[in-house]
C-alpha positions as CSV (number, residue, x, y, z in Angstrom):
1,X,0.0,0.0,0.0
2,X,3.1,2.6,1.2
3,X,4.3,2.0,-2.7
4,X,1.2,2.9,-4.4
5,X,1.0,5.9,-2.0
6,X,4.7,7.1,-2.7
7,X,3.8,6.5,-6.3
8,X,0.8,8.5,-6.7
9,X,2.0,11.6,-4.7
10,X,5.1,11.4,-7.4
11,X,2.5,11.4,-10.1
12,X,0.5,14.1,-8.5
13,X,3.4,16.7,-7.6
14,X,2.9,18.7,-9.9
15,X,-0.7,19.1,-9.3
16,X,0.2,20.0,-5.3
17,X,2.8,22.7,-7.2
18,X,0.8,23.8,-9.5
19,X,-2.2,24.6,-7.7
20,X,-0.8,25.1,-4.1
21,X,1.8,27.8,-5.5
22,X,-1.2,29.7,-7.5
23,X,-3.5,29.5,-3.9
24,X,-0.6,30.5,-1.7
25,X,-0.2,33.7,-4.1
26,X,-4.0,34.7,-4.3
27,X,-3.9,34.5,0.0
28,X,-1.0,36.7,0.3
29,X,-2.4,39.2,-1.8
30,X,-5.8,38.6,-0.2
31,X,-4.0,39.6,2.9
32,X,-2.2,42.6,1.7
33,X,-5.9,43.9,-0.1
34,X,-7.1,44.1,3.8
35,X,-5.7,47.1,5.0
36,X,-6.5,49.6,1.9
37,X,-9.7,47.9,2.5
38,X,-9.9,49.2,6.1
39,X,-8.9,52.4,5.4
40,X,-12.5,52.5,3.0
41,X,-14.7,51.1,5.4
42,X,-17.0,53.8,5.1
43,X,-17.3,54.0,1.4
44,X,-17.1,50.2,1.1
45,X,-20.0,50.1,3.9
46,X,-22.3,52.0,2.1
47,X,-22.3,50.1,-1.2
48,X,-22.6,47.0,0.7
49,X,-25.5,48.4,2.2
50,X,-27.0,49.7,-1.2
51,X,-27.0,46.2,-2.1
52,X,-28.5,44.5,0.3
53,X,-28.2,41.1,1.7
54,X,-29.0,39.4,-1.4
55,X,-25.8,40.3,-3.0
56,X,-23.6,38.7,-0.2
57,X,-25.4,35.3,0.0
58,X,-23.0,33.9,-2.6
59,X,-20.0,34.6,-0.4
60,X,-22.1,32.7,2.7
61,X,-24.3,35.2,4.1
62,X,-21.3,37.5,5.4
63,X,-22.9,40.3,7.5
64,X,-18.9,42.1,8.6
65,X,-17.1,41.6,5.9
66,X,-14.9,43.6,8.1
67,X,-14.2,41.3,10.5
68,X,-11.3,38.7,10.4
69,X,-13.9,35.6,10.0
70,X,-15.9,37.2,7.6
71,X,-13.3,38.8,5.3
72,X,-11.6,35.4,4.9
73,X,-15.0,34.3,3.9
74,X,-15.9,36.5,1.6
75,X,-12.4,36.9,0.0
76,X,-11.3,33.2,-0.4
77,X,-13.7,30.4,1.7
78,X,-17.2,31.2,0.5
79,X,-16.1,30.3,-3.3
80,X,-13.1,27.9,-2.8
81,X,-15.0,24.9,-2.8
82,X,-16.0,25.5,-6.1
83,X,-12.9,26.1,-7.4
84,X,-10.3,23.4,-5.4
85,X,-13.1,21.1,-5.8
86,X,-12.1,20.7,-9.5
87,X,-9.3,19.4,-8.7
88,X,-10.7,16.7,-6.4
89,X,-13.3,15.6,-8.5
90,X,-10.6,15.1,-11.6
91,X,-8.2,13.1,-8.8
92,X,-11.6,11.1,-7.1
93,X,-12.7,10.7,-11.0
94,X,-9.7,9.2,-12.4
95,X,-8.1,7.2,-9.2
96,X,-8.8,3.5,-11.0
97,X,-11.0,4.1,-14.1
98,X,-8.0,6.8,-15.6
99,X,-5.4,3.7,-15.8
100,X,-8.4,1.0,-16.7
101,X,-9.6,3.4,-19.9
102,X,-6.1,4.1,-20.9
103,X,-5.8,-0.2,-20.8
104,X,-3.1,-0.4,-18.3
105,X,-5.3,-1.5,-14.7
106,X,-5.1,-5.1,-16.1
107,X,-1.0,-4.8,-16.4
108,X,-0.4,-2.8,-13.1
109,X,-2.7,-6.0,-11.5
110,X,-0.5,-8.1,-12.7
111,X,1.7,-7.5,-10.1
112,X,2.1,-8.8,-7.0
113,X,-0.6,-5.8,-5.5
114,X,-4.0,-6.5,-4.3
115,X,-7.1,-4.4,-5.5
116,X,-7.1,-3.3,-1.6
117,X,-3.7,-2.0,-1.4
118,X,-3.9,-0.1,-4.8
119,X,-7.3,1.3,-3.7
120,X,-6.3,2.7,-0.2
121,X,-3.1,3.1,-1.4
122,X,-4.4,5.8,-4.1
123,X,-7.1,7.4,-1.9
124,X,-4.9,8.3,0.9
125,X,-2.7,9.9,-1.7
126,X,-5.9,11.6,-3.1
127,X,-6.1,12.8,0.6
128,X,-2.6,13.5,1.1
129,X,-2.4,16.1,-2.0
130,X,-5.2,18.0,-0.9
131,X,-3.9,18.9,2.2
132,X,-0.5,19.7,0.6
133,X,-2.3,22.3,-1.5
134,X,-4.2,23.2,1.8
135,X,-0.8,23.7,3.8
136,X,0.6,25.6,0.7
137,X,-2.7,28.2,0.7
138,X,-2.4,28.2,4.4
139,X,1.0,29.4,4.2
140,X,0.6,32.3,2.1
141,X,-2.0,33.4,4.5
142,X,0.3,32.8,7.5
143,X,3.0,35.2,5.5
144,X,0.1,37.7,4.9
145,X,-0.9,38.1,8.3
146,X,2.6,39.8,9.4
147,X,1.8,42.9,7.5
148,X,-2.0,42.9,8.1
149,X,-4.5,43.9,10.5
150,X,-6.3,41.2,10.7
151,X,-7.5,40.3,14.1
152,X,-6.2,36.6,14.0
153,X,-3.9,34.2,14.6
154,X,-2.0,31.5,12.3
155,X,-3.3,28.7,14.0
156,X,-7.3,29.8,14.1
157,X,-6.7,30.5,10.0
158,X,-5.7,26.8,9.8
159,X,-9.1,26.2,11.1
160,X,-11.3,26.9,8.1
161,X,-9.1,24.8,5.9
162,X,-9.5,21.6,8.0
163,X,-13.3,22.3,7.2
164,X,-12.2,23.1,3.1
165,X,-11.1,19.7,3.8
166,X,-13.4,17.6,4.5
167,X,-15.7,18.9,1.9
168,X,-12.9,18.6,-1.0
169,X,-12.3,14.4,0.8
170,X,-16.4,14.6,0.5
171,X,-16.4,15.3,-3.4
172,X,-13.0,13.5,-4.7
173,X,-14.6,10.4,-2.7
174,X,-17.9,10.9,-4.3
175,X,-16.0,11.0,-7.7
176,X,-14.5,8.2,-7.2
177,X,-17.7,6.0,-6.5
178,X,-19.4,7.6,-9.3
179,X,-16.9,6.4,-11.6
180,X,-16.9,2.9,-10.7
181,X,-20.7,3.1,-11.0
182,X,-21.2,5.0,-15.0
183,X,-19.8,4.2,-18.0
184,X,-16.9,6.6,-18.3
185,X,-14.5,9.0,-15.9
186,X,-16.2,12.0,-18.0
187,X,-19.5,11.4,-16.8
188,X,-18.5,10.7,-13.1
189,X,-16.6,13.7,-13.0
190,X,-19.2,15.8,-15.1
191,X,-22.2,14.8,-12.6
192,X,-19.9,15.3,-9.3
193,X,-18.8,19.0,-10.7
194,X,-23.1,19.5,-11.4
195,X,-24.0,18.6,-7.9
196,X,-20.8,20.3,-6.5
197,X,-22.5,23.5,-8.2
198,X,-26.2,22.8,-6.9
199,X,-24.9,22.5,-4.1
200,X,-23.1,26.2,-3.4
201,X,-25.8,27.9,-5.1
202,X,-28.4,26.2,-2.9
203,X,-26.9,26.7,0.5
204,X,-26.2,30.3,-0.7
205,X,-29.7,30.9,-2.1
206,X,-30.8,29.6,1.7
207,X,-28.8,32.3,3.4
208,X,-31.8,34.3,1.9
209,X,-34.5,32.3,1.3
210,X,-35.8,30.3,4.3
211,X,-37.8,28.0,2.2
212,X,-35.1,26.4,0.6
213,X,-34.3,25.2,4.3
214,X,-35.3,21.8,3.8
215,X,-33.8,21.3,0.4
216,X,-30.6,22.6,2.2
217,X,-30.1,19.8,4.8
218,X,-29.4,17.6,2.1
219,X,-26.5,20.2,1.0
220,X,-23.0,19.1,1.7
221,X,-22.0,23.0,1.5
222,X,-24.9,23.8,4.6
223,X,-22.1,21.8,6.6
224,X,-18.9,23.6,5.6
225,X,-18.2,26.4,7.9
226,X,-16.0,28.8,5.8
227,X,-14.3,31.5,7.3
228,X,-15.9,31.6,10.5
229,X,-14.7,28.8,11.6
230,X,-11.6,31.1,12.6
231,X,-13.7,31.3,16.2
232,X,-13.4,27.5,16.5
233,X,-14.3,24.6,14.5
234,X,-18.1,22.7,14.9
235,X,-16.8,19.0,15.8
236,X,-20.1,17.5,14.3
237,X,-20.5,18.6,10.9
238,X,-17.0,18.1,10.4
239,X,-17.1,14.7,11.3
240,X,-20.4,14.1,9.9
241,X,-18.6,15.2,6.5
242,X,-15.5,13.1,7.0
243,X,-17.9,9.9,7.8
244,X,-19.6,9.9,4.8
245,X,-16.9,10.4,2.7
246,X,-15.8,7.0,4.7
247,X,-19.0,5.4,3.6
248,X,-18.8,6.4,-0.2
249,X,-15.1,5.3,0.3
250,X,-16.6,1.9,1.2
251,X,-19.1,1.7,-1.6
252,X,-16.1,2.3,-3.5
253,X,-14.2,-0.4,-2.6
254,X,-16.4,-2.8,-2.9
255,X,-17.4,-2.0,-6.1
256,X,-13.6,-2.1,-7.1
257,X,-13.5,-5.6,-5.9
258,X,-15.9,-6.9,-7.8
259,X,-15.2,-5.3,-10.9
260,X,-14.9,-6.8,-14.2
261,X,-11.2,-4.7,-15.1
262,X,-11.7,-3.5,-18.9
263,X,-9.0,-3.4,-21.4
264,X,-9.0,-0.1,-22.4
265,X,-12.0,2.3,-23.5
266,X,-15.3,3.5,-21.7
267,X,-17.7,1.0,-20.4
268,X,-21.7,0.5,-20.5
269,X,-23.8,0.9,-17.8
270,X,-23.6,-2.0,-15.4
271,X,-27.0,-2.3,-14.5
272,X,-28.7,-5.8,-14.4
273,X,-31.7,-5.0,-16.3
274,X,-29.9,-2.9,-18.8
275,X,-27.3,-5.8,-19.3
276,X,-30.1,-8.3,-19.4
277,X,-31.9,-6.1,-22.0
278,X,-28.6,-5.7,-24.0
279,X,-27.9,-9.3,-24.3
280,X,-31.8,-10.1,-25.5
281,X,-31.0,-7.4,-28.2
282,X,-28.0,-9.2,-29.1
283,X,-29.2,-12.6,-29.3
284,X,-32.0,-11.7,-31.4
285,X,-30.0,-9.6,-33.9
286,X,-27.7,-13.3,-33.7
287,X,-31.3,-15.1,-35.0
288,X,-31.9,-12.3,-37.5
289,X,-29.1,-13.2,-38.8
């Protein structure tokens, strides 16, 4: 298992570089935009106000933007989900069915590695980058905050990327069960990145709507705490999160196990009455014949 890990973080450095280095940049200058921002609080205060609520729903209902909690939601955490959850979903998406459509799963199981070592193996790398990328963002914060104002400490802004997280674990797990359950990596990744986006715009649409409360609950984002968790993290959504990621993990593997490896290509949709239905079509084409 420690050999697929040490594999797949090689594979994936440039990934953590890549999008850790662009992150850390965007924080630091997050954190240098603060104090000119300050020193306009007044003007800044009344176009927020012209506004309304409405307009700060998509950047999760912040009321003081002025605030250490709720700048570092509306600058960076209220829309980072979105945008690292790309990259989990691509990872999650292609962590088995990437090598089985390019038609080399079959050769790397060749070797003496079981399905349940290359599966954990890869996930906990899949884990592992993401919080490389999140200790890379958190540093540029951490430089930022020596020339700031901000009313915060290093350690408390750690605190809203352990809940980033556990959402991004959330969706590149999700990915990954999706794409052992469709036909293709595409489609897995295409339908994880749709709900990713329902998601956001539901739970910020319910900052201002209370009657898309119920519909809410079910929302992965509702759970995610964003930048006020800077005042201390909420232990059961986090773990809630973390658990079900566990459980689609699960599905996962089990799946995995069971799985039919393909040569190379996209597959069908393995569904028993769809593959009973396919093989009636065939058979009477066959008699056609």
């Amino acid at each position: 298992m420690f050999t697929i890990f040490n594999q797949s973080m090689r594979r994936w450095k440039w990934q953590i570089v890549g999008w850790g280095s662009s992150l850390l940049i965007i924080a630091v200058y997050l954190m240098w935009l603060y104090k000119p921002m300050v020193e306009q609080q007044a003007q800044l205060k009344n176009l927020f106000d012209a506004y309304g609520k409405e307009m700060l729903s998509f950047f999760g209902g912040t009321v003081d933007i002025f605030s250490a909690g709720g700048y570092l939601n509306f600058a960076f955490f209220s829309y980072v989900p979105v945008a690292i959850g790309i990259l989990a979903l691509l990872l999650g998406s292609g962590l088995v069915v990437a090598d089985e459509e390019k038609g080399t799963l079959d050769l790397i199981l060749a070797h003496p590695v079981t399905r349940t070592a290359l599966f954990w193996g890869r996930w906990l790398a899949l884990v592992a980058t993401l919080i490389a990328v999140l200790l890379l963002t958190w540093s540029g914060f951490a430089v930022g905050l020596s020339w700031t104002g901000l009313d915060t400490t290093v350690w408390q802004v750690l605190l809203p990327h352990i809940s980033l997280l556990s959402i991004l674990v959330l969706f590149g797990t999700l990915a990954l069960f999706l794409s052992l359950l469709l036909p293709s990596r595409t489609l897995a990744a295409s339908v994880t990145g749709a709900l990713l986006v329902v998601s956001y715009i539901l739970t910020s649409l319910a900052s201002v709507n209370d009657t898309l409360e119920p519909l809410n609950t079910f929302s992965p984002l509702k759970y995610y705490q964003g930048g006020s968790a800077i005042n201390g993290l909420e232990w059961g959504p986090l773990l809630s999160t973390l658990g079900i990621a566990l459980f689609f993990g699960a599905l996962a593997w089990l799946l995995f196990l069971r799985r039919d490896i393909r040569v190379s290509g996209e597959g069908n949709w393995r569904l028993p009455f769809l593959s009973r239905k396919m093989k009636a079509s065939a058979a009477n084409h066959a008699n056609l014949r």
